[in-house]
C-alpha positions in Angstrom: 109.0 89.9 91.3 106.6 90.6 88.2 103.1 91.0 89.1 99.9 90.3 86.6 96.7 91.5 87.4 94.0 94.2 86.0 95.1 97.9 86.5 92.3 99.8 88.4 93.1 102.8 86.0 92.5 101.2 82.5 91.3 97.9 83.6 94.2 96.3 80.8 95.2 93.1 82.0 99.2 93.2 82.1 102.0 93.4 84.4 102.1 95.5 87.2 103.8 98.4 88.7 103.4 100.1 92.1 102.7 103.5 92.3 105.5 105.0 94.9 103.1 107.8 96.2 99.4 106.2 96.4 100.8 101.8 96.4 98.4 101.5 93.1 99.4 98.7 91.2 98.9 100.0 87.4 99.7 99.1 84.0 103.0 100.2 82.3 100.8 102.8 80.2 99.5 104.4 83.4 102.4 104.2 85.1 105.2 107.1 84.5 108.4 105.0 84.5 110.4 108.2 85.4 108.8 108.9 88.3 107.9 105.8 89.2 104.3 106.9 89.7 100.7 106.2 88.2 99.7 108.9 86.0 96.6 109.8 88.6 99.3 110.9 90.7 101.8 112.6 88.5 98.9 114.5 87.2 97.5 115.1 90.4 100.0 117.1 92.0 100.7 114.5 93.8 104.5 113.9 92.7 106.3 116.7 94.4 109.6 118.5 92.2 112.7 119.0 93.9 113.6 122.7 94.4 116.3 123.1 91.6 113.5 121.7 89.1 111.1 124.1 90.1 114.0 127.1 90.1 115.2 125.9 86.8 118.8 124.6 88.0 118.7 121.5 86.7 
C-alpha cells in the first residue's frame, strides 16, 4: 500500500516510506532504501551494524 503525504523531514510532498527504527513516514530522498531507515536515524546512530560489519568480515 503506497502512501502520499508531506515528509516531516523535507516537507516534499511524495510517497511515503516508514522508517523501521523511529515509524517516520519520509520521502524516498530521506529515506535510506538500504536500511530501510530515515536518514535522521541512519545518521543518528540510531541504525545499529551487525558485528561482522563493524569487525570487517563482511
Amino acid at each position: 500500500m503506497e502512501r502520499a503525504g508531506i515528509c516531516p523531514i523535507c516537507g516534499s510532498v511524495s510517497h511515503l516510506n516508514t522508517c523501521a527504527i523511529c515509524g517516520r513516514l519520509v520521502c524516498n530522498r530521506c529515506y535510506d532504501h538500504s536500511r530501510s531507515v530515515c536518514i535522521q536515524c541512519a545518521s543518528g546512530g540510531a541504525f545499529f551494524e551487525t558485528s561482522s560489519e563493524r569487525t570487517g568480515l563482511v
